[in-house]
C-alpha positions in Angstrom: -21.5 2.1 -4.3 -18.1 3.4 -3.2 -16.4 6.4 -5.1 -13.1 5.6 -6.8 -10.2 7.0 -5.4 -8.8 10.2 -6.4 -7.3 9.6 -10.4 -4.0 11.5 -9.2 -2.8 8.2 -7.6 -1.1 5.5 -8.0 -0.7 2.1 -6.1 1.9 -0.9 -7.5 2.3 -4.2 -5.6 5.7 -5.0 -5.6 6.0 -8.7 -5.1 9.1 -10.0 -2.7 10.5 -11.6 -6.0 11.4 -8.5 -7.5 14.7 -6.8 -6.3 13.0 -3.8 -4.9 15.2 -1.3 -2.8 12.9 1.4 -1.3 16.3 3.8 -0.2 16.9 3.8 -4.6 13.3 3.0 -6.1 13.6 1.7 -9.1 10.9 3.5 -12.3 11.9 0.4 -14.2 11.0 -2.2 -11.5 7.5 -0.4 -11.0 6.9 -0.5 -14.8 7.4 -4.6 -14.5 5.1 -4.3 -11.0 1.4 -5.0 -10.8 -0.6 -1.6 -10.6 -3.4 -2.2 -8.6 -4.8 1.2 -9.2 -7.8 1.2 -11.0 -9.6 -1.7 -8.4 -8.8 0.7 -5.4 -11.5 2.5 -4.2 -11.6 5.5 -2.0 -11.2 5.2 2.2 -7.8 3.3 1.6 -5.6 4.2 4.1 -1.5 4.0 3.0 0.7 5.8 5.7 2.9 6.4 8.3 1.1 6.5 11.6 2.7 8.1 15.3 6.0 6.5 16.0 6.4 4.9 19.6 8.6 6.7 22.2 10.8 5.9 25.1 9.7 8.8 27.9 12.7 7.6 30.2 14.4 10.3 31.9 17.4 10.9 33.5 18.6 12.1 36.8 20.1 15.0 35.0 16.9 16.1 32.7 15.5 18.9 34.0 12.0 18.1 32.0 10.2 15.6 30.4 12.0 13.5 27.4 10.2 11.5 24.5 12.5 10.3 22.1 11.0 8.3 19.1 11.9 4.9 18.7 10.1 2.4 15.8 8.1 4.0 13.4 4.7 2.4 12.4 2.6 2.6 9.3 -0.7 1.0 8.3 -2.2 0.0 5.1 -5.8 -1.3 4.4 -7.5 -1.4 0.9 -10.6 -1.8 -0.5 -11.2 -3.4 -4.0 -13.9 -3.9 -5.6 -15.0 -6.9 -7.0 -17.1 -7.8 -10.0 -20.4 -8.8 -9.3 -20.1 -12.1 -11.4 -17.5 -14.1 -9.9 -16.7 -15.7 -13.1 -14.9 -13.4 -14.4 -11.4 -13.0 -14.5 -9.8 -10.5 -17.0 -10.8 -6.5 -15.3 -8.6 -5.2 -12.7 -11.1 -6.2 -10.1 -10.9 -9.8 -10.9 -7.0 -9.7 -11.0 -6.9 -8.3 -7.9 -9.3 -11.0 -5.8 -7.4 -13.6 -7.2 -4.0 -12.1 -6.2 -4.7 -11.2 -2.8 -7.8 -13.8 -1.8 -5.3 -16.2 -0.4 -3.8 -13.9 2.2 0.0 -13.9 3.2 1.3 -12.5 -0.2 4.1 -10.3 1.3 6.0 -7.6 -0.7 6.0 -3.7 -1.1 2.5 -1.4 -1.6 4.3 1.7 -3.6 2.1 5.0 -3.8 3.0 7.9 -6.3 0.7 11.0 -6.4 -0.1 13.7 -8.6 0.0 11.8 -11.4 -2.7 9.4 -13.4 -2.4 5.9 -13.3 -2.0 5.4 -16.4 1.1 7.5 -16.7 4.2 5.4 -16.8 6.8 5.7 -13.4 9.8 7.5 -14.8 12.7 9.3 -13.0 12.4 11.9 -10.1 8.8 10.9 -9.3 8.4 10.6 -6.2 7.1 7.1 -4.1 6.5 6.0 -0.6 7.1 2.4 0.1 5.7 0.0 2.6 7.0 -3.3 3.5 4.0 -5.8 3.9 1.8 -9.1 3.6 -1.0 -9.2 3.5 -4.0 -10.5 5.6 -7.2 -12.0 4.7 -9.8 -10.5 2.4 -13.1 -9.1 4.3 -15.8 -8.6 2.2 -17.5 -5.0 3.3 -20.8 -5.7 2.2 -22.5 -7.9 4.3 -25.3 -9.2 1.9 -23.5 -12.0 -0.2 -22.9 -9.8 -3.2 -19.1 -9.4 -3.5 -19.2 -5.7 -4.4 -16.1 -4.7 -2.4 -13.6 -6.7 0.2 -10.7 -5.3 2.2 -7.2 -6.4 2.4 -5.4 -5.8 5.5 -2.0 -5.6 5.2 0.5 -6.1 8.1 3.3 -4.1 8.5 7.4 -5.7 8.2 9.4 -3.1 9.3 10.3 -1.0 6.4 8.8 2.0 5.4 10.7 4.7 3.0 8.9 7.8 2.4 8.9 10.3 -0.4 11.8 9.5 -2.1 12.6 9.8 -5.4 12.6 7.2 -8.7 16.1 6.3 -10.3 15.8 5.5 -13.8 
């Protein structure tokens, strides 16, 4: 069975609904968000990835020029998932039945060095990423729904490190 991931992180899903600004995070919106946390395990991957460039060049360079133009990011979870598909109140149930649909689209918003359980307050410090997400894939292979992963595809909007407003 896969290892959680590390305890000194935490993931919300900020639903498009919800007035999120990613240039002025809101600690109050994230308290009101779904923390998806606890039903990650580790392997996730969350971040910005090598932007693309435009290597045109000049008459009047005298070297070679790359210039970045759009940024990319990726995002891929892994949940676990309860064994007996009945069930429906842990974190792993929650989280199947919010994301086994596919095309929910909204914000994944990751704070570290801090327990999940610790509430998002002022001058923490998030990254956000713009996103809907894909299909579930269950990862093991041998009809027991131990873990799936959601891919999520990237919208264009990715604000790193920036810190909560109250």
């Amino acid at each position: 069975m896969a290892k959680m991931m590390s305890p000194n992180t935490t993931i919300w899903w900020v639903p498009d609904n919800v007035n999120w600004n990613p240039a002025a995070p809101s600690a109050a919106l994230l308290t009101a968000a779904r923390n998806i946390s606890c039903a990650v395990v580790s392997g996730y991957t969350l971040n910005a990835t090598d932007s693309d460039t435009d290597d045109s060049t000049s008459i009047c360079d005298g070297a070679n020029v790359e210039l970045p133009t759009y940024y990319n990011y990726e995002a891929n979870i892994t949940f676990f998932r309860d064994a007996d598909v009945a069930a429906t109140t842990s974190d792993y149930a929650k989280a199947f039945a919010f994301f086994k649909d596919g095309r929910a689209s909204g914000w994944l918003v990751r704070r570290l060095g801090y327990l999940s359980s610790v509430a998002a307050a002022a001058t923490q410090v998030v990254s956000s990423y713009k996103v809907i997400s894909d299909y579930p894939q269950d990862v093991v292979e041998d009809g027991g729904p131990i873990e799936f992963t959601v891919p999520f595809l990237p919208q264009g909007a990715m604000d790193l490190n920036r810190a909560l407003v109250a």
